[in-house]
N, CA, C and O atoms as a MOPAC input file, in Angstrom:
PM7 MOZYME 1SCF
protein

 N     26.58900 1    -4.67900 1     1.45500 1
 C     26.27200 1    -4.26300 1     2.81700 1
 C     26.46200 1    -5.45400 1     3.74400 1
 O     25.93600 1    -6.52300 1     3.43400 1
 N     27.21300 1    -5.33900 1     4.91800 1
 C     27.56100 1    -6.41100 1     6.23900 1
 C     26.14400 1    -6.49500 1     5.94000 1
 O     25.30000 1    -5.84900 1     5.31800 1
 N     26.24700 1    -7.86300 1     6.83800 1
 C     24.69900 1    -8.83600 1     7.22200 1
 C     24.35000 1    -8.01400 1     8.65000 1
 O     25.26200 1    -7.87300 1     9.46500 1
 N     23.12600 1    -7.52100 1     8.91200 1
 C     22.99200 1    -7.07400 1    10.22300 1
 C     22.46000 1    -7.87300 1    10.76400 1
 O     22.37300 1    -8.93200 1    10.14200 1
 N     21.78500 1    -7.82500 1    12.26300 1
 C     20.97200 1    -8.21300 1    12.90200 1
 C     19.94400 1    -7.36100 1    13.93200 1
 O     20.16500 1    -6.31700 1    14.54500 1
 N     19.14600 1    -7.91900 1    13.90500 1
 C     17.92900 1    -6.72400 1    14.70000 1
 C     18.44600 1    -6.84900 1    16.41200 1
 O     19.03800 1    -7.76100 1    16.98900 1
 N     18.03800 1    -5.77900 1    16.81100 1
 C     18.66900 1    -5.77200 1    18.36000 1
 C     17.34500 1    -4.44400 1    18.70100 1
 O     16.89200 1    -3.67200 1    17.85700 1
 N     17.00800 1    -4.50500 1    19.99000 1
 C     16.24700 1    -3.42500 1    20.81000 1
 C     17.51700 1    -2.67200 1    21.93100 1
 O     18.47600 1    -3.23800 1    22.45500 1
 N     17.13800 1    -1.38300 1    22.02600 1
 C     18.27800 1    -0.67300 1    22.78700 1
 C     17.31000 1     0.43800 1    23.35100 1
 O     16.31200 1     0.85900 1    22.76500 1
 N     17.87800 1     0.93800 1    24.87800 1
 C     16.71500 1     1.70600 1    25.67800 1
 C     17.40300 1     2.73200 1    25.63700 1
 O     18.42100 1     2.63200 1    26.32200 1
 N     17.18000 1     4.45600 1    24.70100 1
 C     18.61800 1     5.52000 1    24.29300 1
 C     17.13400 1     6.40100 1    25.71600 1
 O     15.90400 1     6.45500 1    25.69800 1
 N     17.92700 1     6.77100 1    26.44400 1
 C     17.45200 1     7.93600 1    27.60700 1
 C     16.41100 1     9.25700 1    26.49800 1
 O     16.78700 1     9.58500 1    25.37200 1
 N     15.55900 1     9.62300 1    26.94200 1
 C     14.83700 1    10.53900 1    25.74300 1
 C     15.87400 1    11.96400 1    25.41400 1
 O     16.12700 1    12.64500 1    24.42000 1
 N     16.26400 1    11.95500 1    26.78500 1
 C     17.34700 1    13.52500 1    26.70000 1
 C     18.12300 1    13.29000 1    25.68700 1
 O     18.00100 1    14.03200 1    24.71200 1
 N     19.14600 1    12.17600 1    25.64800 1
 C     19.99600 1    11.58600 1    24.29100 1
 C     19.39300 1    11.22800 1    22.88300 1
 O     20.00900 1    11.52200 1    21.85800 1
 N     18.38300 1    10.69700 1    22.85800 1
 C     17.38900 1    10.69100 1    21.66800 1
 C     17.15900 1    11.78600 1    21.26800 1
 O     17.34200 1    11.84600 1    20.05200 1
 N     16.62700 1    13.31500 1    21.99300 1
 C     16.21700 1    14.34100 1    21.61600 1
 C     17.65400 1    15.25400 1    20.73300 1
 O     17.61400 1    15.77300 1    19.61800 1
 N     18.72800 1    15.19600 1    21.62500 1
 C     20.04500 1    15.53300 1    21.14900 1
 C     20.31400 1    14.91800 1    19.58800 1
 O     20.56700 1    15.40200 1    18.48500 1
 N     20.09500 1    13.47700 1    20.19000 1
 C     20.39500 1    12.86300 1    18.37700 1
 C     20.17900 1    13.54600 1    17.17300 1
 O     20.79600 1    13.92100 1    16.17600 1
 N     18.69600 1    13.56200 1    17.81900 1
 C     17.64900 1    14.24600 1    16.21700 1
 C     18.10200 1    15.77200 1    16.17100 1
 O     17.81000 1    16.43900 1    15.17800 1
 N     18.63600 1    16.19700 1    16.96800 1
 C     18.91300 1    17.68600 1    16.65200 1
 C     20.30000 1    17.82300 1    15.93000 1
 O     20.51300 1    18.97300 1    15.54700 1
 N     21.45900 1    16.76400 1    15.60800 1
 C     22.65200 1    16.90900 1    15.02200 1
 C     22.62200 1    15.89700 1    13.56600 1
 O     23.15600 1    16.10500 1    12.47700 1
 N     21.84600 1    14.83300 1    13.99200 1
 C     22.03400 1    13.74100 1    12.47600 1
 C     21.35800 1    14.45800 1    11.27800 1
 O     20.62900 1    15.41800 1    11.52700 1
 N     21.42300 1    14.32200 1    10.84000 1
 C     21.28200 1    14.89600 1     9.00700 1
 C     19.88000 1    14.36700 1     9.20700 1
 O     19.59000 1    13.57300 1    10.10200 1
 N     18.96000 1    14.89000 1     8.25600 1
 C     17.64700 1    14.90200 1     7.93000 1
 C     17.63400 1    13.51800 1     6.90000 1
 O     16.72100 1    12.71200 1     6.72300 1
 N     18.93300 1    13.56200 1     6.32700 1
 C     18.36100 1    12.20100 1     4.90700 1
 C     18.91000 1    11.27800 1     5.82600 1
 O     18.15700 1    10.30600 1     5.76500 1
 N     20.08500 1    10.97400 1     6.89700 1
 C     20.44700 1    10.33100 1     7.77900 1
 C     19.08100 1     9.50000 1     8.36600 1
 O     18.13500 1    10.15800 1     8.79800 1
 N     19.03600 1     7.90000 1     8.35200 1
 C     18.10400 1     7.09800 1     9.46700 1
 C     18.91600 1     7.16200 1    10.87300 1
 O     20.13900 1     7.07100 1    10.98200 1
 N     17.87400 1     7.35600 1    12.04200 1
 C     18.18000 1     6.78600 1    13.31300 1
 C     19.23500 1     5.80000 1    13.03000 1
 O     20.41900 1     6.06200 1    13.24100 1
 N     18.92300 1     4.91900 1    12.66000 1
 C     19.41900 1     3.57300 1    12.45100 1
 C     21.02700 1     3.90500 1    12.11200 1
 O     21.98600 1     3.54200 1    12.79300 1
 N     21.05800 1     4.58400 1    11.04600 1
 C     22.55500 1     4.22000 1    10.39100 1
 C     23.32200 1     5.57300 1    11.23200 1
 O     24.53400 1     5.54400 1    11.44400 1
 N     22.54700 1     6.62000 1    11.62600 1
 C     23.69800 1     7.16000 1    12.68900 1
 C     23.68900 1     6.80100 1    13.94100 1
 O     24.20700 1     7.47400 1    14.83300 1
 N     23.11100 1     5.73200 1    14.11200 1
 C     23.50700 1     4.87700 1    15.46100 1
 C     24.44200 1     4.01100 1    15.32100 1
 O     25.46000 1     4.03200 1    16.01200 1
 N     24.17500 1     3.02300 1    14.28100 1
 C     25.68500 1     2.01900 1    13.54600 1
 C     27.07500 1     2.59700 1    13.91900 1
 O     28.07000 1     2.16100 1    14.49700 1
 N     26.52600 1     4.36300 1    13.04300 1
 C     28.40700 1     4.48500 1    12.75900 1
 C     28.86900 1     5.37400 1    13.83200 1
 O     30.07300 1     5.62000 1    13.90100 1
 N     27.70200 1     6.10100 1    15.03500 1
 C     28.14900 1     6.21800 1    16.13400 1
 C     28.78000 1     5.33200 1    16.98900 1
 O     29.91300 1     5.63200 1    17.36600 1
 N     28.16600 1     4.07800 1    17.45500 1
 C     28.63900 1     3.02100 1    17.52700 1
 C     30.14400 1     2.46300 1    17.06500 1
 O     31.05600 1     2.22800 1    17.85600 1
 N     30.21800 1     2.28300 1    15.44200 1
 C     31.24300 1     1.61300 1    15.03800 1
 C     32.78900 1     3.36600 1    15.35800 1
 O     34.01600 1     3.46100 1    15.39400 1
 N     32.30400 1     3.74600 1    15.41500 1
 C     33.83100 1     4.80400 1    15.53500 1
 C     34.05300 1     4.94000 1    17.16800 1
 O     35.08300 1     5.52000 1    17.51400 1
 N     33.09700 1     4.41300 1    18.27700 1
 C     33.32800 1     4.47700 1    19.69600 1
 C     34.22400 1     3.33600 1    20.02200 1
 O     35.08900 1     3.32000 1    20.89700 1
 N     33.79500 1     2.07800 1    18.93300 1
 C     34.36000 1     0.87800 1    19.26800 1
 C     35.75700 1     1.09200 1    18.48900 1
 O     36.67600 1     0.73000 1    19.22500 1
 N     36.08900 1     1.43000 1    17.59100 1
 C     37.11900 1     1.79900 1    16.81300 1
 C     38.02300 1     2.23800 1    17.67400 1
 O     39.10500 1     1.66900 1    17.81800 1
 N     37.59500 1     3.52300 1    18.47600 1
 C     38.26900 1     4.63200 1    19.35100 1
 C     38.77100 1     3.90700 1    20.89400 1
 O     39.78100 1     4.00900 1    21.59000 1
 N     37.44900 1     3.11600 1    20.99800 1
 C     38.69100 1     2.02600 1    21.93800 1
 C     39.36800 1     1.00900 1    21.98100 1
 O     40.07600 1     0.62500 1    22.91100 1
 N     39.09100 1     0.27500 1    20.46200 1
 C     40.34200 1    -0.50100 1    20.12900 1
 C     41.73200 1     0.20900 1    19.78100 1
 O     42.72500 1    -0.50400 1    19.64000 1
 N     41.83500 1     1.69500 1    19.62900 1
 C     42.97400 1     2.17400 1    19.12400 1
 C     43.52200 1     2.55300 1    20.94500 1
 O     44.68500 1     2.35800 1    21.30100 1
 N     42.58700 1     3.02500 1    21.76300 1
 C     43.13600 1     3.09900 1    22.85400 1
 C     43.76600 1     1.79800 1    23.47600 1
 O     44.88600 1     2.05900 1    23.91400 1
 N     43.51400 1     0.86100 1    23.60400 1
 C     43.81100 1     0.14500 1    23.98800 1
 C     44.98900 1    -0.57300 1    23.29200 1
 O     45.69600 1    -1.25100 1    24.03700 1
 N     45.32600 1    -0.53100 1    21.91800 1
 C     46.42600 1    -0.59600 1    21.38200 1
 C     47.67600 1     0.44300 1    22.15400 1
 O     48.80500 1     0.13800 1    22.53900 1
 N     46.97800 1     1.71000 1    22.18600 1
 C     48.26000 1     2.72700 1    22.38800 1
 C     48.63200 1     2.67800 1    23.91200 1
 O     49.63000 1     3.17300 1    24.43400 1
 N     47.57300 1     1.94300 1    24.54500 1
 C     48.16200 1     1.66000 1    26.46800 1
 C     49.15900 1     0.33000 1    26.10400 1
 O     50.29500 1     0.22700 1    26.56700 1
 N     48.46200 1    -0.79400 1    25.08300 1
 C     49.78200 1    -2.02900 1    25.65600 1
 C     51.09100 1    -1.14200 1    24.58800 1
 O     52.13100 1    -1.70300 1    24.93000 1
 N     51.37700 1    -0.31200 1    23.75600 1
 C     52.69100 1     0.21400 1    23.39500 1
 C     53.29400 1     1.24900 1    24.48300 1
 O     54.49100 1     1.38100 1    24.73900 1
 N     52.38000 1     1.85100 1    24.98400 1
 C     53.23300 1     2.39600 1    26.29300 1
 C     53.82100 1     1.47100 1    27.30100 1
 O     54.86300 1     1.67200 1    27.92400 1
 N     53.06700 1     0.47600 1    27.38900 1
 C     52.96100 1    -0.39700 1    28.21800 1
 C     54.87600 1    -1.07600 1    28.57200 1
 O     55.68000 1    -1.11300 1    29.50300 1
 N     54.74900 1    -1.59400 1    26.77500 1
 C     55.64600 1    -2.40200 1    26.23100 1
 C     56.81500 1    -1.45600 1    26.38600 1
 O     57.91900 1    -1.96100 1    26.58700 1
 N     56.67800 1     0.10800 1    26.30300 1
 C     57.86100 1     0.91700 1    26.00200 1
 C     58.23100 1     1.58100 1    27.73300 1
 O     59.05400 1     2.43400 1    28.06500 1
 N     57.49400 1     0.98000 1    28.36800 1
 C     57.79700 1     1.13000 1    29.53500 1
 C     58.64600 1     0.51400 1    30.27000 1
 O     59.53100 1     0.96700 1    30.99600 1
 N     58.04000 1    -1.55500 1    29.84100 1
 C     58.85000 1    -2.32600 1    30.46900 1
 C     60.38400 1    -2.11500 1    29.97700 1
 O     61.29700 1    -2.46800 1    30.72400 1
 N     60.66900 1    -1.50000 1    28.63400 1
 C     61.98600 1    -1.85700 1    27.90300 1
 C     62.77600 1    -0.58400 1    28.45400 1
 O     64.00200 1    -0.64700 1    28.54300 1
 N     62.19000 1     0.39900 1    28.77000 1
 C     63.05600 1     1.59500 1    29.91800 1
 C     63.36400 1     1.14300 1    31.02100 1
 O     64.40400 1     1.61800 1    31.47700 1
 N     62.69200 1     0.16200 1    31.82800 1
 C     63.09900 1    -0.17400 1    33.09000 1
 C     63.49400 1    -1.48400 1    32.87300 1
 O     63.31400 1    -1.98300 1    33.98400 1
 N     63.90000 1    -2.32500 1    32.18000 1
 C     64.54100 1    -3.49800 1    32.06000 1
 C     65.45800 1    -3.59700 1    31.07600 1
 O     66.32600 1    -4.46100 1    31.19900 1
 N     65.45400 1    -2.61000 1    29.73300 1
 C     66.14800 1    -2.88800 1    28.59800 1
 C     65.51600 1    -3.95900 1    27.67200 1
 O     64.53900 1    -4.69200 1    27.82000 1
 N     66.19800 1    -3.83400 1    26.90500 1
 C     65.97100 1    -5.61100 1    25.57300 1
 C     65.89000 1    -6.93900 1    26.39100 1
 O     66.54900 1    -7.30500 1    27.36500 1
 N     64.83400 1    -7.58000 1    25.66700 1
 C     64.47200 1    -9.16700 1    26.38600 1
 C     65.68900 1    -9.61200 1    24.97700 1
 O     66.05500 1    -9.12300 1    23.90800 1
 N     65.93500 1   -10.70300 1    25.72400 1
 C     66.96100 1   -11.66800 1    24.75700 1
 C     65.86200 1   -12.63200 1    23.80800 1
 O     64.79600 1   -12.97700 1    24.31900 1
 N     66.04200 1   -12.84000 1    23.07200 1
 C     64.89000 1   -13.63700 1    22.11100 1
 C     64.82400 1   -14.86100 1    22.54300 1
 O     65.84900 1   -15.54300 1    22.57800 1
 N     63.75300 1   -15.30200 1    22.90200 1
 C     63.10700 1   -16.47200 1    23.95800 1
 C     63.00100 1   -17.45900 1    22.32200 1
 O     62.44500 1   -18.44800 1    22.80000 1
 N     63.14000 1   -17.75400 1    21.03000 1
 C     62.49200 1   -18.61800 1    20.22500 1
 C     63.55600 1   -19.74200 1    20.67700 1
 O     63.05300 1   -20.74000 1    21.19400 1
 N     64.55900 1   -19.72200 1    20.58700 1
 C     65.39100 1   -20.59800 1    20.65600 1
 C     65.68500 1   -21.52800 1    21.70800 1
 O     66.36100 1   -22.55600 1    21.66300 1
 N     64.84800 1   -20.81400 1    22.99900 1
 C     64.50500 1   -21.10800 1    24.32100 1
 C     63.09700 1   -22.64800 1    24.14000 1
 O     63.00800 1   -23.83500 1    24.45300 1
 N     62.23300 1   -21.54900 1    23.41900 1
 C     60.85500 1   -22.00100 1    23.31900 1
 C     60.96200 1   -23.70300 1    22.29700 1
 O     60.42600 1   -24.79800 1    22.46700 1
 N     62.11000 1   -23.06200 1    21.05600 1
 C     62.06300 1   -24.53900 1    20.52600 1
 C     62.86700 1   -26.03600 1    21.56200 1
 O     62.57700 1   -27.23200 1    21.56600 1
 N     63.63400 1   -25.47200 1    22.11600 1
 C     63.89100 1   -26.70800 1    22.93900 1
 C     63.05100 1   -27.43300 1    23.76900 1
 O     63.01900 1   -28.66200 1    23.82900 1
 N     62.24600 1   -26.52000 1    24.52600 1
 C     61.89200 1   -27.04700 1    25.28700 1
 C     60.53200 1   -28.01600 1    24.82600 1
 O     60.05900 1   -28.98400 1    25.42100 1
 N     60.01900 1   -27.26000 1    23.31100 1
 C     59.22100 1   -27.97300 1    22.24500 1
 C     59.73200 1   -29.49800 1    22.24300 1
 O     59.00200 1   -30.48100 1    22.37100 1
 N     60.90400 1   -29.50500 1    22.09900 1
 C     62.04600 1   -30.63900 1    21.50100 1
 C     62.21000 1   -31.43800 1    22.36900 1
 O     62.95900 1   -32.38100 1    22.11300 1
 N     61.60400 1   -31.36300 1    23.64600 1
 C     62.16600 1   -31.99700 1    25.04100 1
 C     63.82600 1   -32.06000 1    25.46700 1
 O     64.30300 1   -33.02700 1    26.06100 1
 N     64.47300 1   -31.08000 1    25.13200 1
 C     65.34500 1   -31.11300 1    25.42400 1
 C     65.38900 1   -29.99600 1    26.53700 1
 O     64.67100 1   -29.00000 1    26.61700 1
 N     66.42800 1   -30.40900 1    27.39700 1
 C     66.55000 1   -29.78900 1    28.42400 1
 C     67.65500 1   -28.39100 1    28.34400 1
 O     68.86700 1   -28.49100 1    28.15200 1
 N     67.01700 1   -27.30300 1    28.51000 1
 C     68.16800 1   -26.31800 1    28.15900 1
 C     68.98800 1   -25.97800 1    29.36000 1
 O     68.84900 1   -26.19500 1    30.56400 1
 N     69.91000 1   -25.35800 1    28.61600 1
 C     71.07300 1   -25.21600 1    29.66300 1
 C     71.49500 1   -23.74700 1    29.36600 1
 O     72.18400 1   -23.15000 1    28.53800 1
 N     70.51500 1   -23.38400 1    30.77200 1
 C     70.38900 1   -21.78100 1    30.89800 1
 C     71.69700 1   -20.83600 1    31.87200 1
 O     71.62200 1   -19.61200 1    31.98100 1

């Protein structure tokens, strides 16, 4: 089991009352708050993945292919002066 830590949280009674009427009876408060929690945060790390791929598939419709900058990036690593 992850290492937890204790935390206090103020849930509105209307939302508390809802809780107890859907979580399972052998279910703790506790652990269907966790994994309510952990699948909200989940749900907006995947959103936020799928805005910067639109994002990315946006710029490449209105600009096309970037030319690959490494070869750019090592010179200028190198102090050499490129000749663009």
């Amino acid at each position: 089991m992850p290492a937890r830590t204790k935390t206090t949280i103020r849930i509105p009674v209307e939302l508390l009352a809802k809780i107890r009427q859907v979580k399972p009876d052998d279910e703790s408060l506790n652990d269907f708050v966790v994994k309510a929690l952990d699948a909200e945060v989940r749900r907006r790390g995947l959103k936020v993945l799928e805005e910067i791929v639109e994002t990315s598939e946006a710029i490449l419709q209105r600009s096309g292919p970037q030319p690959d900058s490494t070869p750019y990036i090592r010179t200028l690593r190198d102090g050499i002066e490129p000749h663009i």
